[in-house]
Structure formats: C-alpha cells, structure tokens
PDB file of N, CA, C and O in Angstrom, chain B, residues numbered from 101:
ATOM      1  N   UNK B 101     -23.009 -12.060  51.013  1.00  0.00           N
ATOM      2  CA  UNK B 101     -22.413 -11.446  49.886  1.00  0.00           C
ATOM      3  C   UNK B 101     -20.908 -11.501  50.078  1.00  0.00           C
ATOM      4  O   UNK B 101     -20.375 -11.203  51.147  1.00  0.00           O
ATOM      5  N   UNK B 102     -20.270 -11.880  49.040  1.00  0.00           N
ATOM      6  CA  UNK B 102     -18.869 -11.825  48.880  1.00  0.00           C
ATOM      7  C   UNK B 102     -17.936 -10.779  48.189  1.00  0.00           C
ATOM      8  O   UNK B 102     -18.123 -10.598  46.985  1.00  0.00           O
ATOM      9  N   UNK B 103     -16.885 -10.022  48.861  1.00  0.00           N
ATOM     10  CA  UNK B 103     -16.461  -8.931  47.623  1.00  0.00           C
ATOM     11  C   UNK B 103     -14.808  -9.532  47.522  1.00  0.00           C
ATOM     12  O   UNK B 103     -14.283  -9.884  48.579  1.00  0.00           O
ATOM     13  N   UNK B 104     -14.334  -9.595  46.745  1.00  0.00           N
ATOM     14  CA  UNK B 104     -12.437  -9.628  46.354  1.00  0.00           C
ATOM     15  C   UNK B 104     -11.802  -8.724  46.096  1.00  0.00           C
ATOM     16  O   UNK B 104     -12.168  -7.692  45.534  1.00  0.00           O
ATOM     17  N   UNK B 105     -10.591  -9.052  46.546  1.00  0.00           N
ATOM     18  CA  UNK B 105     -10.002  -8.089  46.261  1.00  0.00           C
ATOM     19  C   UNK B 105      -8.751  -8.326  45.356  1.00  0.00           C
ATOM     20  O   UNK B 105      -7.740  -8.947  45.682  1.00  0.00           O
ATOM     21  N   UNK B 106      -9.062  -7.581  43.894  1.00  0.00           N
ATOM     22  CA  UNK B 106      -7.936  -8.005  42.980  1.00  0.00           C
ATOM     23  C   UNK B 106      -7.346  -7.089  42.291  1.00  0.00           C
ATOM     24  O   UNK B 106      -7.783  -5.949  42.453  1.00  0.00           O
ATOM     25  N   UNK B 107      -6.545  -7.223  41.619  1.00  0.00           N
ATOM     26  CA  UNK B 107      -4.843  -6.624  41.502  1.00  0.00           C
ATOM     27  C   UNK B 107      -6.150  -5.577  40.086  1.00  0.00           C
ATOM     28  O   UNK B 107      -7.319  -5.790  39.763  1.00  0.00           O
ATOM     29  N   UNK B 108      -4.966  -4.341  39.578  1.00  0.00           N
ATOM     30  CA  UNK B 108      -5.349  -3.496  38.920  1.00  0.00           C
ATOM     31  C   UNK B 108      -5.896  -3.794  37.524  1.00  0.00           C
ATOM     32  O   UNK B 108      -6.369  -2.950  36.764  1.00  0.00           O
ATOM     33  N   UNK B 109      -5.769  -5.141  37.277  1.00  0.00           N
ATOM     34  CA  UNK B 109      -6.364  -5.271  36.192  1.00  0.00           C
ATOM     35  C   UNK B 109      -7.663  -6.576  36.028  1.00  0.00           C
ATOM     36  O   UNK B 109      -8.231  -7.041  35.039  1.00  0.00           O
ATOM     37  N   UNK B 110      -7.782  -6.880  37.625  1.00  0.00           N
ATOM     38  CA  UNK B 110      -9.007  -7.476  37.984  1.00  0.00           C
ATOM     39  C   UNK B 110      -8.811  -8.738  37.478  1.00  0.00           C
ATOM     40  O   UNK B 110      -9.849  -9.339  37.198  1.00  0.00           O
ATOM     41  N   UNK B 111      -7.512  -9.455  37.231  1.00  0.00           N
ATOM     42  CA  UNK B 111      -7.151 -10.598  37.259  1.00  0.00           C
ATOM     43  C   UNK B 111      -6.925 -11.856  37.885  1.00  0.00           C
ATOM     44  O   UNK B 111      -7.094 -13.018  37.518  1.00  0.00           O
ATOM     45  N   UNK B 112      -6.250 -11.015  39.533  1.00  0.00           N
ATOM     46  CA  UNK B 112      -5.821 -11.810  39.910  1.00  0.00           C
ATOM     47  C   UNK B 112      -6.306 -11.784  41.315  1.00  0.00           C
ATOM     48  O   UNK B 112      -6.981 -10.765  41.454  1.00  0.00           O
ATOM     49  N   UNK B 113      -6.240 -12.577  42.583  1.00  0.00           N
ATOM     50  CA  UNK B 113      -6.446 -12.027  43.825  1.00  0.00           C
ATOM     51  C   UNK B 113      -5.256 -11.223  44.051  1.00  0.00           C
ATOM     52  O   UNK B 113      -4.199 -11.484  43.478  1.00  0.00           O
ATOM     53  N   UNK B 114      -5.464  -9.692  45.338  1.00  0.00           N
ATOM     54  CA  UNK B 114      -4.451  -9.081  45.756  1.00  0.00           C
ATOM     55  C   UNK B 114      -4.679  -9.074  47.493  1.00  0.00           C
ATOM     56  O   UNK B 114      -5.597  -8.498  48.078  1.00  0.00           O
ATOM     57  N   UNK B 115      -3.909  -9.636  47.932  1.00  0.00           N
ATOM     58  CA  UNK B 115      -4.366  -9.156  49.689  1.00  0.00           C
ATOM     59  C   UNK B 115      -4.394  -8.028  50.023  1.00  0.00           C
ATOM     60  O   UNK B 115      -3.682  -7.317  49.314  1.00  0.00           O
ATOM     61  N   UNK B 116      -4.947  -7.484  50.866  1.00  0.00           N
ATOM     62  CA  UNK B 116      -5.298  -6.142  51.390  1.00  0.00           C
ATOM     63  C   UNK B 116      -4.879  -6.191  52.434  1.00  0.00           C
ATOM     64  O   UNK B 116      -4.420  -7.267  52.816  1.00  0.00           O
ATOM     65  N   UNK B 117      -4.867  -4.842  53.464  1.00  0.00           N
ATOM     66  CA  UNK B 117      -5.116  -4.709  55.199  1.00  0.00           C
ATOM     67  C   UNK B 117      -6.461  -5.603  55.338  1.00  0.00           C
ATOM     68  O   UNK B 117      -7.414  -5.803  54.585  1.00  0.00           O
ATOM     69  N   UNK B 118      -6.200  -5.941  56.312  1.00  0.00           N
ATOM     70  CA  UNK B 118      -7.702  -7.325  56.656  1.00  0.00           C
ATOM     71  C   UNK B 118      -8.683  -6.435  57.431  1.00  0.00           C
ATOM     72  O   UNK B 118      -9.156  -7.054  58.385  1.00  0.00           O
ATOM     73  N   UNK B 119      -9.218  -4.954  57.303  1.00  0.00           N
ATOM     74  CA  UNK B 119      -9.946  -4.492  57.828  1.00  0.00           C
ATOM     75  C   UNK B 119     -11.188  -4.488  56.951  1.00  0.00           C
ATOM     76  O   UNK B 119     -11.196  -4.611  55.727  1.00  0.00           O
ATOM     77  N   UNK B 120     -12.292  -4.319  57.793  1.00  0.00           N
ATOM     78  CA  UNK B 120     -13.861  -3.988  57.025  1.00  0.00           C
ATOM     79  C   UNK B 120     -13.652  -3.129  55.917  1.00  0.00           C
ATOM     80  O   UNK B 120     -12.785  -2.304  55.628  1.00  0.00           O
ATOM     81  N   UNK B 121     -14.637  -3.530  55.401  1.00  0.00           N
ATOM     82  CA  UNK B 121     -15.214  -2.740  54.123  1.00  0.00           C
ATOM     83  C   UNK B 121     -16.913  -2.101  54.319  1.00  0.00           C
ATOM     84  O   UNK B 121     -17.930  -2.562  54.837  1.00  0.00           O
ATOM     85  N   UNK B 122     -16.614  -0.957  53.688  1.00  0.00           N
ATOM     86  CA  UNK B 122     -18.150  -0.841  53.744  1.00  0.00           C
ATOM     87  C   UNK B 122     -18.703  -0.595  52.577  1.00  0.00           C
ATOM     88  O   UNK B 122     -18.145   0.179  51.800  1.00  0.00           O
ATOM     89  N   UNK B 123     -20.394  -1.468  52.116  1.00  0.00           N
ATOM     90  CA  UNK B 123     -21.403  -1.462  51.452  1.00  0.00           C
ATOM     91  C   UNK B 123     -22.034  -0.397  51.569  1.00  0.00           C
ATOM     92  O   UNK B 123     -22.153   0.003  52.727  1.00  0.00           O
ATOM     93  N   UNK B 124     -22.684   0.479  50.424  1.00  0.00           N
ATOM     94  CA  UNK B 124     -23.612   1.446  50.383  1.00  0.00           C
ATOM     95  C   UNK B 124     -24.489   1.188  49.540  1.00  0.00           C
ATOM     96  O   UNK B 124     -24.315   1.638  48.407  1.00  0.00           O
ATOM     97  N   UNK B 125     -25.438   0.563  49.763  1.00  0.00           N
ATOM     98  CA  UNK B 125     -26.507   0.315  48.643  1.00  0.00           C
ATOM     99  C   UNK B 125     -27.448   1.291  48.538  1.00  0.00           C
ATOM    100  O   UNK B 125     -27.930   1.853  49.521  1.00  0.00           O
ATOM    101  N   UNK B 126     -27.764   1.548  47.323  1.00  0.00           N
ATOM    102  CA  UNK B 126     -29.054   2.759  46.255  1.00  0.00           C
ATOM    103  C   UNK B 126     -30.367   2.403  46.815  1.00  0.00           C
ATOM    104  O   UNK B 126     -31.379   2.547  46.128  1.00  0.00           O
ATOM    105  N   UNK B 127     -30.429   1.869  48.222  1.00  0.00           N
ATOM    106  CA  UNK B 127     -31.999   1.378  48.250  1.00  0.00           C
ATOM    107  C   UNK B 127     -32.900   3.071  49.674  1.00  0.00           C
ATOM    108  O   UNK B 127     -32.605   3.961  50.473  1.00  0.00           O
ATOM    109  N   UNK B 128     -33.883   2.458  49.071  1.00  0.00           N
ATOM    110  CA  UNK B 128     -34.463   3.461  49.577  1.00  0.00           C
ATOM    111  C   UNK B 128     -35.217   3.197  50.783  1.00  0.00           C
ATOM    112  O   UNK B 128     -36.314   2.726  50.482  1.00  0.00           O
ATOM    113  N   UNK B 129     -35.011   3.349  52.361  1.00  0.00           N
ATOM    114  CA  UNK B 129     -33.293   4.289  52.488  1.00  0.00           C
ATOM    115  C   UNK B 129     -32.553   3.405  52.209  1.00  0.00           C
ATOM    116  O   UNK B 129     -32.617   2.187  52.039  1.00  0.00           O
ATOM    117  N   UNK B 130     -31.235   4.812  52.159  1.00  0.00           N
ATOM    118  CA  UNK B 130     -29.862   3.814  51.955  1.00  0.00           C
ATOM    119  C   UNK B 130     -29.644   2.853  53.036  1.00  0.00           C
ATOM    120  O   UNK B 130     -30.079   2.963  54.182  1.00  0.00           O
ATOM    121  N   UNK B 131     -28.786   1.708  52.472  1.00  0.00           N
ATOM    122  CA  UNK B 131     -28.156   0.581  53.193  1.00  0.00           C
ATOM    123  C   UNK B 131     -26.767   0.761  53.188  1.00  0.00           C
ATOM    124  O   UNK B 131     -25.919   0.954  52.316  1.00  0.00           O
ATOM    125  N   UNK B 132     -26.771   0.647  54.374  1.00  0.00           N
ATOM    126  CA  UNK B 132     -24.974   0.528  54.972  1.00  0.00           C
ATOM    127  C   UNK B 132     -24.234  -0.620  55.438  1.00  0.00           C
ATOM    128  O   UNK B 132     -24.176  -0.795  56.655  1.00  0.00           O
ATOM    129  N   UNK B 133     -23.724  -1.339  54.744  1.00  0.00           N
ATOM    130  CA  UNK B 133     -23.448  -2.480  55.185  1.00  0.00           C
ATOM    131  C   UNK B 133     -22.061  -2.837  55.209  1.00  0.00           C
ATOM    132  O   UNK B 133     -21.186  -2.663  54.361  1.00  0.00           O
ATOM    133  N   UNK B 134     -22.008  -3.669  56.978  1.00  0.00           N
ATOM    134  CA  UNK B 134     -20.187  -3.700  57.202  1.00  0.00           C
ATOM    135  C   UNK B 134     -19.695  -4.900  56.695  1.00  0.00           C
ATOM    136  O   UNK B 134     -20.077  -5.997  57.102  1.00  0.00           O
ATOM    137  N   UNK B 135     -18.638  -4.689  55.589  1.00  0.00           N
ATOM    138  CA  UNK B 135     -18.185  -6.273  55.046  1.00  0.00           C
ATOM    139  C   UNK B 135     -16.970  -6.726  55.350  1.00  0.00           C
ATOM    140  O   UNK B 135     -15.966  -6.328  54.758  1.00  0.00           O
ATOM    141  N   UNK B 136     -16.946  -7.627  56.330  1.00  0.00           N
ATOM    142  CA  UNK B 136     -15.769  -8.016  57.227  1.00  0.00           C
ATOM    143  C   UNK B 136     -14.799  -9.270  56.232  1.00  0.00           C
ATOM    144  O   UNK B 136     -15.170 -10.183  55.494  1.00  0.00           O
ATOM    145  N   UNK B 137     -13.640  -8.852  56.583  1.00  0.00           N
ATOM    146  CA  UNK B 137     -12.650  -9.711  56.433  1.00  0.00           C
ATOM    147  C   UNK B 137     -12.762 -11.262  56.717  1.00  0.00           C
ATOM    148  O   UNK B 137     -12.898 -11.701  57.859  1.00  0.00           O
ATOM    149  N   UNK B 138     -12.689 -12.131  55.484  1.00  0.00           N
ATOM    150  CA  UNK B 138     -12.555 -13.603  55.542  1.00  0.00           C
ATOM    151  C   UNK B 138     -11.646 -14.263  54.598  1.00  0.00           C
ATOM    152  O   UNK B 138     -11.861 -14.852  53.539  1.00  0.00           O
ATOM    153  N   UNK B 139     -10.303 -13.950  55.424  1.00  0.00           N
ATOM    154  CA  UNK B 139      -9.462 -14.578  54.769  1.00  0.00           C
ATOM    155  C   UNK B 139      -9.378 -15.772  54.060  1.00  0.00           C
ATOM    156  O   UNK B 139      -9.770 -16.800  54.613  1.00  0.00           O
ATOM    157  N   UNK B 140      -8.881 -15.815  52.799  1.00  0.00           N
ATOM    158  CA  UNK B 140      -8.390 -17.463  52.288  1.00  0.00           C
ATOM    159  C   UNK B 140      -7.568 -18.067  53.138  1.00  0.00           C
ATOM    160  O   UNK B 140      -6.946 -17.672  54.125  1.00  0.00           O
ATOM    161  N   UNK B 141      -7.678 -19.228  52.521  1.00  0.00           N
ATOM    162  CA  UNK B 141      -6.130 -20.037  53.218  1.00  0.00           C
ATOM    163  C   UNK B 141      -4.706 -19.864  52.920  1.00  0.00           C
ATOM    164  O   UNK B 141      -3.741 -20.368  53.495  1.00  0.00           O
ATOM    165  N   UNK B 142      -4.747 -18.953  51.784  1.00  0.00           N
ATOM    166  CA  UNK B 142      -3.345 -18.406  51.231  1.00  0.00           C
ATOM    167  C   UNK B 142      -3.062 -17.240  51.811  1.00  0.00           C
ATOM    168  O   UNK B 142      -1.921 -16.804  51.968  1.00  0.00           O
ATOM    169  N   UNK B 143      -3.941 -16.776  52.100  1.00  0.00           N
ATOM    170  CA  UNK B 143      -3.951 -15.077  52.319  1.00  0.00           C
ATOM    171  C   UNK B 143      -2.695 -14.703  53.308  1.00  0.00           C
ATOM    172  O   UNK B 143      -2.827 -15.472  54.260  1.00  0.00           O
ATOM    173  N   UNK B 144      -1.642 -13.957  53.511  1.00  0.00           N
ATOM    174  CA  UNK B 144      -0.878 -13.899  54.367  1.00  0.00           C
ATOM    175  C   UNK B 144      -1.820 -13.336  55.761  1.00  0.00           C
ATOM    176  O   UNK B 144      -2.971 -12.912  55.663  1.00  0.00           O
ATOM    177  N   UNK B 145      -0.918 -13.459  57.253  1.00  0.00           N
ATOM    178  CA  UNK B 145      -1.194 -12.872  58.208  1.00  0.00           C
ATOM    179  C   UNK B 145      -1.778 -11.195  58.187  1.00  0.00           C
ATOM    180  O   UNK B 145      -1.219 -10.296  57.559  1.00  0.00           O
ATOM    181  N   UNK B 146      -2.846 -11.051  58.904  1.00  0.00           N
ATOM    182  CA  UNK B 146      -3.269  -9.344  58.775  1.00  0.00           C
ATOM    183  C   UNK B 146      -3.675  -8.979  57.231  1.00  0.00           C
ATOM    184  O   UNK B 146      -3.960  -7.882  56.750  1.00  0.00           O
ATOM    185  N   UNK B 147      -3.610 -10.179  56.662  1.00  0.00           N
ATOM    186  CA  UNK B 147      -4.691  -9.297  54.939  1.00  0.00           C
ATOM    187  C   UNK B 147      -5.737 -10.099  54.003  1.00  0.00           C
ATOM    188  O   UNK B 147      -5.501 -11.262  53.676  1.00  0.00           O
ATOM    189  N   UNK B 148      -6.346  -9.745  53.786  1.00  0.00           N
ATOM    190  CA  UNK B 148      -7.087 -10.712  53.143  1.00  0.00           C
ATOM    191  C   UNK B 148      -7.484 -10.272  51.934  1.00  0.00           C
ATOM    192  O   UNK B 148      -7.340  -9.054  51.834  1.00  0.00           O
ATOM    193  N   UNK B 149      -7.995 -10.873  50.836  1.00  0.00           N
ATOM    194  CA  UNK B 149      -8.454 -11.158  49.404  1.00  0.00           C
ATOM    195  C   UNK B 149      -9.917 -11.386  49.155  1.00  0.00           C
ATOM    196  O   UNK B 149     -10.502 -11.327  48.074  1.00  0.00           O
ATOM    197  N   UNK B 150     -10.524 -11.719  50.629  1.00  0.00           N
ATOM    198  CA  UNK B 150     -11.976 -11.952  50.452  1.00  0.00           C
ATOM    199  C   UNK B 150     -12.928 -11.000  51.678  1.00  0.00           C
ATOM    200  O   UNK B 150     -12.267 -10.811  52.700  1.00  0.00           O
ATOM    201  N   UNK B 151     -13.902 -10.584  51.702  1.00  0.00           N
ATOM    202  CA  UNK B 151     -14.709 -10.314  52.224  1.00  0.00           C
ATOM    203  C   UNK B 151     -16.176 -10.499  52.594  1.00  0.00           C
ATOM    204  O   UNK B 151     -16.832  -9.868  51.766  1.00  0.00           O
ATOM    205  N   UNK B 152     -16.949 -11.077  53.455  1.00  0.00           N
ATOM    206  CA  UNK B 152     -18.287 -11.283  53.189  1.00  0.00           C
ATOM    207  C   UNK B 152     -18.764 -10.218  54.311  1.00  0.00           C
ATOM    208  O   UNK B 152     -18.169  -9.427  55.043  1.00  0.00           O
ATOM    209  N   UNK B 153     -20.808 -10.751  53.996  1.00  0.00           N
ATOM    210  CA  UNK B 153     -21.287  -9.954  54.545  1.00  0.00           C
ATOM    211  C   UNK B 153     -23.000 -10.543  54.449  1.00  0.00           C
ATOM    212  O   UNK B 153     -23.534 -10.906  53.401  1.00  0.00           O
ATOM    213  N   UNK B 154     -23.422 -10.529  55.320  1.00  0.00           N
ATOM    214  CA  UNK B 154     -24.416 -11.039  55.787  1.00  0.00           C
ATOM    215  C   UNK B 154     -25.528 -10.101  56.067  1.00  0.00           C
ATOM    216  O   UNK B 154     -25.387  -9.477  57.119  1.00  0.00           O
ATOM    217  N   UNK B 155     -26.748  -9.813  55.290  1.00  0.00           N
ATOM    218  CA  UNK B 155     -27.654  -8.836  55.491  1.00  0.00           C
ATOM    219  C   UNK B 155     -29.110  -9.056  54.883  1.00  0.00           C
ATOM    220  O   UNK B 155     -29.192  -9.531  53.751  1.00  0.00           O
ATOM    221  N   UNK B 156     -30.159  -8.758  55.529  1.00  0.00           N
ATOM    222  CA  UNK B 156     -31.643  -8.792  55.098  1.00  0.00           C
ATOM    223  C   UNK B 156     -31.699  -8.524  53.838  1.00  0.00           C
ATOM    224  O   UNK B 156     -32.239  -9.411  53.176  1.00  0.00           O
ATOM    225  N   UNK B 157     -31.214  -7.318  53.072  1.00  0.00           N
ATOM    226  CA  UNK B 157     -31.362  -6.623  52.153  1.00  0.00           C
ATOM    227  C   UNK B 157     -30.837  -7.890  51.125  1.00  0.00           C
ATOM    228  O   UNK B 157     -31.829  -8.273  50.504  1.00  0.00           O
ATOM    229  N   UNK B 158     -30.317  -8.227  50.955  1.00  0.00           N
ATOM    230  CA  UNK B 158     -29.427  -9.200  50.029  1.00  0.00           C
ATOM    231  C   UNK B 158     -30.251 -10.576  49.963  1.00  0.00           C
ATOM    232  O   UNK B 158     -29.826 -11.553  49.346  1.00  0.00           O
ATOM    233  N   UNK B 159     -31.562 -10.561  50.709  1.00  0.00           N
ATOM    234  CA  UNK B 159     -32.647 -11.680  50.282  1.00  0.00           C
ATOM    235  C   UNK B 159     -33.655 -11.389  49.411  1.00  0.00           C
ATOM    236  O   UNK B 159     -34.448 -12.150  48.858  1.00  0.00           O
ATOM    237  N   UNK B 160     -33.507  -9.901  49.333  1.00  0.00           N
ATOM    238  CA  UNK B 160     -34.779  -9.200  48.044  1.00  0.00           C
ATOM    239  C   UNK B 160     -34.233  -9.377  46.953  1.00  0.00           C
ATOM    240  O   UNK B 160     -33.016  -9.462  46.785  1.00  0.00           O
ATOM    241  N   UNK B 161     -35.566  -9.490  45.622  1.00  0.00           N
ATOM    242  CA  UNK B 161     -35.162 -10.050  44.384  1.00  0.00           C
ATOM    243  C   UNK B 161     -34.614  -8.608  43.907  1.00  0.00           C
ATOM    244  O   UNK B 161     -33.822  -8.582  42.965  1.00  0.00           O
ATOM    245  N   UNK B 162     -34.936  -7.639  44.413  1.00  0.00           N
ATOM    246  CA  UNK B 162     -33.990  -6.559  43.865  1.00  0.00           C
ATOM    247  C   UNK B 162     -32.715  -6.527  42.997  1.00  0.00           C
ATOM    248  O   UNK B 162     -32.017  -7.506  43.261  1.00  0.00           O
ATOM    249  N   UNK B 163     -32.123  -5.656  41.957  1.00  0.00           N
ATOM    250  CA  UNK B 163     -30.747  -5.489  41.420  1.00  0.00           C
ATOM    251  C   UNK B 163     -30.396  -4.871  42.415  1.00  0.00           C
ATOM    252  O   UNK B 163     -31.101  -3.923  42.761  1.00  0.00           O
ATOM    253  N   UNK B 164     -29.473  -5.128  43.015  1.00  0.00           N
ATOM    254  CA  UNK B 164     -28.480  -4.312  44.293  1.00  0.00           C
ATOM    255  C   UNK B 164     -27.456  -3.150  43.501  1.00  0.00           C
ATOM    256  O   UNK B 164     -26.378  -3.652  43.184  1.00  0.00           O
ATOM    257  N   UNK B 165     -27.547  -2.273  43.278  1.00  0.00           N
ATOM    258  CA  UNK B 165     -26.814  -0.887  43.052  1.00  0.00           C
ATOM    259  C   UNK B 165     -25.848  -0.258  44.213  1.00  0.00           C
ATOM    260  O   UNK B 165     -26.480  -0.093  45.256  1.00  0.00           O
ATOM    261  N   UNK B 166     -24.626   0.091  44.286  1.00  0.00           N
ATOM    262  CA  UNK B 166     -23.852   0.598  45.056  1.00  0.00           C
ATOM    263  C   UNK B 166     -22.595   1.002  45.255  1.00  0.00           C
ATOM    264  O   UNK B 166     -21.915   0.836  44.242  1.00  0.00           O
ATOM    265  N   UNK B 167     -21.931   1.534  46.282  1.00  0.00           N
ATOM    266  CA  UNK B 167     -20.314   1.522  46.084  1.00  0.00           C
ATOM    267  C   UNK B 167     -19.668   0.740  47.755  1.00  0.00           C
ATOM    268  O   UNK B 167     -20.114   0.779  48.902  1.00  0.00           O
ATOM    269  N   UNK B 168     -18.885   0.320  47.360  1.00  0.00           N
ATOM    270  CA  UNK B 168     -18.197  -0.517  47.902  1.00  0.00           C
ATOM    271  C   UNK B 168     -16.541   0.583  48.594  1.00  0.00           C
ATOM    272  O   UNK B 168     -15.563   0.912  47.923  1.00  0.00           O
ATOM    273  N   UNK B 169     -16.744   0.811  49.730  1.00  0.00           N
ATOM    274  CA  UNK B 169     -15.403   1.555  50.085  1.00  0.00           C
ATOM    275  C   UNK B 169     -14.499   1.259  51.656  1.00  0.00           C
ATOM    276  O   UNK B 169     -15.030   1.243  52.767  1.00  0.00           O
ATOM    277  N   UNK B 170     -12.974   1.036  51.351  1.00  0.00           N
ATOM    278  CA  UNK B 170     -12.057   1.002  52.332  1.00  0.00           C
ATOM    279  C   UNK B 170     -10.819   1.703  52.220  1.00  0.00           C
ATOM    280  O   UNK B 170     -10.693   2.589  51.374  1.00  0.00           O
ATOM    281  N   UNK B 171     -10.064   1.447  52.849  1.00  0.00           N
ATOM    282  CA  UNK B 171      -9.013   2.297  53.111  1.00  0.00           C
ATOM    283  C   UNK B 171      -7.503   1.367  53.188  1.00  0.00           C
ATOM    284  O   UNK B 171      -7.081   0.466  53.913  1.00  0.00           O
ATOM    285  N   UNK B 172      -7.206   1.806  52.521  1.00  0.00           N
ATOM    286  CA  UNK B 172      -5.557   0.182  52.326  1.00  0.00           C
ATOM    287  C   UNK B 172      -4.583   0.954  52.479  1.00  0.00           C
ATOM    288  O   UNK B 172      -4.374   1.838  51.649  1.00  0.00           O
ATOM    289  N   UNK B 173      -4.082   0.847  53.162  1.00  0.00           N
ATOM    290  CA  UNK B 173      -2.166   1.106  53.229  1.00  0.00           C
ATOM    291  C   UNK B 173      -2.263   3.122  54.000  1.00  0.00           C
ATOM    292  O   UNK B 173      -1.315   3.887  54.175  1.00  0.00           O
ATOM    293  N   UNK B 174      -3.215   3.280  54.174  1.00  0.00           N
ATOM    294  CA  UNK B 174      -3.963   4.989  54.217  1.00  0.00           C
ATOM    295  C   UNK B 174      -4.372   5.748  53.275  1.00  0.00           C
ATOM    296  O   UNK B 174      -4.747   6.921  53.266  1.00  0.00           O
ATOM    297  N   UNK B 175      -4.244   4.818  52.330  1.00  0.00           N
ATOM    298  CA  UNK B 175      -5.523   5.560  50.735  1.00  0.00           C
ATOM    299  C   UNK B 175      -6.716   4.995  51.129  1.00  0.00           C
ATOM    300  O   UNK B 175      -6.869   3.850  51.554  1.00  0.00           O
ATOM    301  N   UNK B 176      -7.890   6.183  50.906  1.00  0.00           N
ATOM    302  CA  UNK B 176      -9.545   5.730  50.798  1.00  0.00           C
ATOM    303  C   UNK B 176      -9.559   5.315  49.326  1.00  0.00           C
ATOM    304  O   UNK B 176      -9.067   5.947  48.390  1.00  0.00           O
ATOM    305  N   UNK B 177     -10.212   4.133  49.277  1.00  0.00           N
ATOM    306  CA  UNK B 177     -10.973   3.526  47.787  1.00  0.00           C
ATOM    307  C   UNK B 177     -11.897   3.270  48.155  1.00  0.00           C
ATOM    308  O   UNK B 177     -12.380   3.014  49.259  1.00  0.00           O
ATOM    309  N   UNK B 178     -12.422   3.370  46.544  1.00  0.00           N
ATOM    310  CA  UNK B 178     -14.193   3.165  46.583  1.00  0.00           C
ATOM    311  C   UNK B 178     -14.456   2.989  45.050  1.00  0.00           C
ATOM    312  O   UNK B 178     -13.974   3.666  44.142  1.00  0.00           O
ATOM    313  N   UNK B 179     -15.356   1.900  44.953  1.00  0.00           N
ATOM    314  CA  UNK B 179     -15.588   1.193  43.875  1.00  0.00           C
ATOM    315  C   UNK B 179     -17.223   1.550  43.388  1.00  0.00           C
ATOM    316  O   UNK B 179     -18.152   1.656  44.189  1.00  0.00           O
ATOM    317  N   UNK B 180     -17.350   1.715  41.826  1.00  0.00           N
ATOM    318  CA  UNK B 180     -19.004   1.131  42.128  1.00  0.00           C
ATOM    319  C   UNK B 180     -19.386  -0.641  42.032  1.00  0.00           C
ATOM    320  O   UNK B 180     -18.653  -1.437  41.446  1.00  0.00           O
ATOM    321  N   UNK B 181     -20.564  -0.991  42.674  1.00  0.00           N
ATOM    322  CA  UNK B 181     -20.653  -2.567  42.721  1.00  0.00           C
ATOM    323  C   UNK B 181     -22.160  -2.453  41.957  1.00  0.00           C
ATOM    324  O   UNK B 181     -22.726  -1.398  41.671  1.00  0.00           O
ATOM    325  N   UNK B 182     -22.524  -3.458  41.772  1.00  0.00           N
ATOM    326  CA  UNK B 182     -23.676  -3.523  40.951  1.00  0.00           C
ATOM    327  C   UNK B 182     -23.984  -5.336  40.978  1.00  0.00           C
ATOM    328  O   UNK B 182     -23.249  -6.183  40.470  1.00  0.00           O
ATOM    329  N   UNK B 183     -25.065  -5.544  41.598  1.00  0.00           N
ATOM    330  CA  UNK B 183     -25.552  -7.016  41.544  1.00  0.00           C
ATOM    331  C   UNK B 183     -26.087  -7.684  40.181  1.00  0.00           C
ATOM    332  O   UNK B 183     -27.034  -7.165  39.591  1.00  0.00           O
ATOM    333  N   UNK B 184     -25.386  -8.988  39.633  1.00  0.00           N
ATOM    334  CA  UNK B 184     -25.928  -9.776  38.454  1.00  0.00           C
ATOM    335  C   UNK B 184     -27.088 -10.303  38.769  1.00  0.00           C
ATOM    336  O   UNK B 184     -27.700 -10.985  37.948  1.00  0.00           O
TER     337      UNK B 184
END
C-alpha cells in the first residue's frame, strides 16, 4: 500500500519529515500498520512524499476503512483513508 503526501489542497506532492506513518484499519481486530518512508527521487534529504507498506491484511478482498496518522514538524495529523 502506498500513502502521499500532498500540499493542502491535495494537488500537489508536499515532502514531509521522512518518519513512519501509522495505519489503523476498522477490521476486526483492529490493524495497526507501520508505513515507512520511500522517498522519490526528487524528494529532498530527510523527507519524503511517499510512503509504503506491506501487510497480510491488504490481500483480502475487503474495503479497507481507516485513519492514517503522523507527526510533521511536532504537529500530530491524522487523516481518514478509505480503500477504492
């Protein structure tokens, strides 16, 4: 699974601190999943724009429901995510 990270109006890529992210998926039980930093090739040093993440759960035909949360610059964010 791949997450981005883009500017406030979801336009554009924005680099971040290049630290993990974490997945919380609605499944029963919950899923916690760590989504590590994979920088582009543009991305400056220490930030990145992309994230993946590699997990069992994400092979079920399931809709994946969840929130997506990190911490940039020392603000906590947290998104909801929702699988197409």
């Amino acid at each position: 699974m791949t997450v981005y990270a883009l500017d406030r109006w979801a336009k554009r890529p924005k680099p971040i601190d290049a630290r993990p992210l974490t997945l919380t998926l609605k499944t029963v039980p919950e899923t916690v999943v760590r989504v590590d930093p994979a920088p582009d090739a543009g991305d400056p040093p220490g930030r990145s724009t992309r994230f993946a993440a590699r997990h069992p759960v994400f092979r079920t035909e399931a809709r994946l429901v969840g929130t997506v949360s990190g911490t940039v610059g020392g603000t906590a964010y947290s998104g909801d995510l929702s699988q197409k």
